[in-house]
BAKE-472858 format. One record per residue (C-alpha): residue in three letters; x, y, z; residue number from 0. Coordinates in pm, whole numbers, plus 50000, padded with zeros to 5 digits. Example, Ala and Ser with C-alpha at 12.3 -4.5 7.8 and 13.67 -1.06 7.14 Angstrom:
REC  vexti      X      Y      Z  drenba
REC    ALA  51230  49550  50780       0
REC    SER  51367  49894  50714       1
***
This chain:
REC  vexti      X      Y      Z  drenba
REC    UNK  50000  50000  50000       0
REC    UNK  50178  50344  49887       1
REC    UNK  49986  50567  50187       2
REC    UNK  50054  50430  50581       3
REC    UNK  49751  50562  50784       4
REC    UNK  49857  50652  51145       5
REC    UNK  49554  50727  51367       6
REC    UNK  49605  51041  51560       7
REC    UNK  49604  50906  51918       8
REC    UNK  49853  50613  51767       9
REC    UNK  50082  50936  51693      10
REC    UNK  50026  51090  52018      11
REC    UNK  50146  50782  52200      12
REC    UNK  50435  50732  51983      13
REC    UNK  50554  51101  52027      14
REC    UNK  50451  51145  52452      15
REC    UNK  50659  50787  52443      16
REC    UNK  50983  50910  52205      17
REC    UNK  50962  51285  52331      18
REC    UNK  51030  51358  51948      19
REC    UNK  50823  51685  51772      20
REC    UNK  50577  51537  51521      21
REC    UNK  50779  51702  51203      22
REC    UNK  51074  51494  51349      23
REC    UNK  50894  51179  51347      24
REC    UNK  50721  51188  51067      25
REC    UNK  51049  51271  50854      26
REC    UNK  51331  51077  50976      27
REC    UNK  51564  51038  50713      28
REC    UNK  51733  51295  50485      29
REC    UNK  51713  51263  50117      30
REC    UNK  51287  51167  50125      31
REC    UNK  51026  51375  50062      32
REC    UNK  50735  51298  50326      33
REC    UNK  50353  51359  50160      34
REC    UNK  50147  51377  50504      35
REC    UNK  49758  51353  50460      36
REC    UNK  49578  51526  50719      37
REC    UNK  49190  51380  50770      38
REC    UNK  48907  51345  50945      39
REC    UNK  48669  51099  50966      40
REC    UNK  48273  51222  50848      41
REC    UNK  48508  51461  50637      42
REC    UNK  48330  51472  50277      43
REC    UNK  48605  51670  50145      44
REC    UNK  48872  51392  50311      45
REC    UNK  48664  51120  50130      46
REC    UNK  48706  51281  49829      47
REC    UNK  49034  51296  49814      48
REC    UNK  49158  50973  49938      49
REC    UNK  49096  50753  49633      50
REC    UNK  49320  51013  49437      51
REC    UNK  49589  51069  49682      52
REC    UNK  49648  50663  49657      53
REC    UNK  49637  50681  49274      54
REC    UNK  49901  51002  49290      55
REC    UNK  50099  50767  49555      56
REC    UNK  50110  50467  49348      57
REC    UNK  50247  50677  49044      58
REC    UNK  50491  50857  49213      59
REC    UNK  50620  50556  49431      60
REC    UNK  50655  50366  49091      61
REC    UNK  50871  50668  48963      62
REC    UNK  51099  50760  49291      63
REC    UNK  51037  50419  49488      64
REC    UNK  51256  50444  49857      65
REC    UNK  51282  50855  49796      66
REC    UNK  50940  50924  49889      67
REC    UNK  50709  50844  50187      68
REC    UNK  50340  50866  50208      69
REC    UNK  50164  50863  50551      70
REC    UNK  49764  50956  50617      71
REC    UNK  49708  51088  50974      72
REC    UNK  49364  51042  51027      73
REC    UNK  49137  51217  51279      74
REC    UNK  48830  51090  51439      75
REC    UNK  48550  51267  51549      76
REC    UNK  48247  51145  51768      77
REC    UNK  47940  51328  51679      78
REC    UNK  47943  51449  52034      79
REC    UNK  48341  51546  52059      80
REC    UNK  48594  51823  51875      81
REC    UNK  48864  51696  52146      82
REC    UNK  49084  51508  51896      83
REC    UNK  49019  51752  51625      84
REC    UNK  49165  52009  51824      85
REC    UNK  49463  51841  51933      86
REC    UNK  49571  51740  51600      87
REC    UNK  49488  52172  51485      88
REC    UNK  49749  52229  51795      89
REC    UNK  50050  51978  51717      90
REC    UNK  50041  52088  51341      91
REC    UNK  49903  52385  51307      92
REC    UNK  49605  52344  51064      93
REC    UNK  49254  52451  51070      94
REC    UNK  49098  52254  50712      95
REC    UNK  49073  51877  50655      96
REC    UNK  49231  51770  50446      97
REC    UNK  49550  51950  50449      98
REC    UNK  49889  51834  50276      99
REC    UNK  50214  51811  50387     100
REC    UNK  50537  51761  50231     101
REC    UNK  50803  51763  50530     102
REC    UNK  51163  51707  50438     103
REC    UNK  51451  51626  50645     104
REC    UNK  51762  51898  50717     105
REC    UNK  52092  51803  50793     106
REC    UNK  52092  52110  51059     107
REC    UNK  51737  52209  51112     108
REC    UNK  51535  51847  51150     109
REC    UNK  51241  51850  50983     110
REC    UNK  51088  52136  50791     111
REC    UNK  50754  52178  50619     112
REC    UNK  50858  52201  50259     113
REC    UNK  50509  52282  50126     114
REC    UNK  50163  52287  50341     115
REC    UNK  49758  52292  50123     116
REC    UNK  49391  52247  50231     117
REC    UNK  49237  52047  49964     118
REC    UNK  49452  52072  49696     119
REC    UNK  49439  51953  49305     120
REC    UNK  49635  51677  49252     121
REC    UNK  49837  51814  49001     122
REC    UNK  49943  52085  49210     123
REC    UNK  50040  51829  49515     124
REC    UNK  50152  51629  49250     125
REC    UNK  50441  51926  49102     126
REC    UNK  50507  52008  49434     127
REC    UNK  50622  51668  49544     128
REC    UNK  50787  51650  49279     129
REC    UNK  51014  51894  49323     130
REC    UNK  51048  51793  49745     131
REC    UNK  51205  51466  49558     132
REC    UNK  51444  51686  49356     133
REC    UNK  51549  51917  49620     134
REC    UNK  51543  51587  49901     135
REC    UNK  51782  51437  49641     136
REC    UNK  52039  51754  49650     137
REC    UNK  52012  51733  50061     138
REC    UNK  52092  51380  50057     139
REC    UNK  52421  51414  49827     140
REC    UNK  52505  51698  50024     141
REC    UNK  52548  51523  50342     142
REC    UNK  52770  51247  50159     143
***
């Protein structure tokens, strides 16, 4: 499967138990470019996009195989509760579902939001990961 789904309070766990920032987490390795899904569940406009973020995933990790990552966070939401939905708005700063990510790793600066969309056409995420690959690729021969 090209896109890993993390639930949120999976993440939250995982970063309370590694005392890593969520950026740092999510994009461990220098010379990747990290696509990160934001969504909620109920979200029409997240259930929209999912079917084409895979197909956009499965072409692009054809093309640049072990040089790009593609994780879903996912959000739930009890008809009754914003509580989760809020947290996740805190650790990454967003206010629309979905919103895209592309993260890449620094040698000096950890992990840094290359690119950041609410909803966006594929085509657009789709350029702008592709050139995340290109400039992960410079970072990467950089630090060798």
């Amino acid at each position: 499967m090209p896109v890993n789904e993390i639930e949120f309070t999976k993440l939250e766990k995982e970063l309370s138990e590694t005392g890593k920032p969520a950026l740092d987490y999510l994009a461990p390795d220098i010379g990747k470019a990290y696509v990160v899904a934001i969504t909620r569940e109920r979200c029409p406009a997240c259930k929209k996009q999912k079917p084409k973020l895979d197909k956009l995933a499965a072409t692009l990790k054809q093309k640049h195989r072990e040089k790009i990552v593609f994780i879903r966070i996912h959000v739930k939401r009890p008809p009754d509760s914003e509580e989760e939905s809020l947290r996740s708005k805190n650790m990454f700063g967003h206010y629309f579902y979905p919103t895209n990510l592309i993260l890449l790793r620094t040698k000096d600066r950890g992990a840094i939001e290359y690119y950041r969309n609410a909803s966006p056409d594929m085509r657009e995420l789709g350029k702008n990961i592709e050139a995340a690959v290109e400039t992960a690729t410079m970072m990467k021969k950089e630090t060798d």
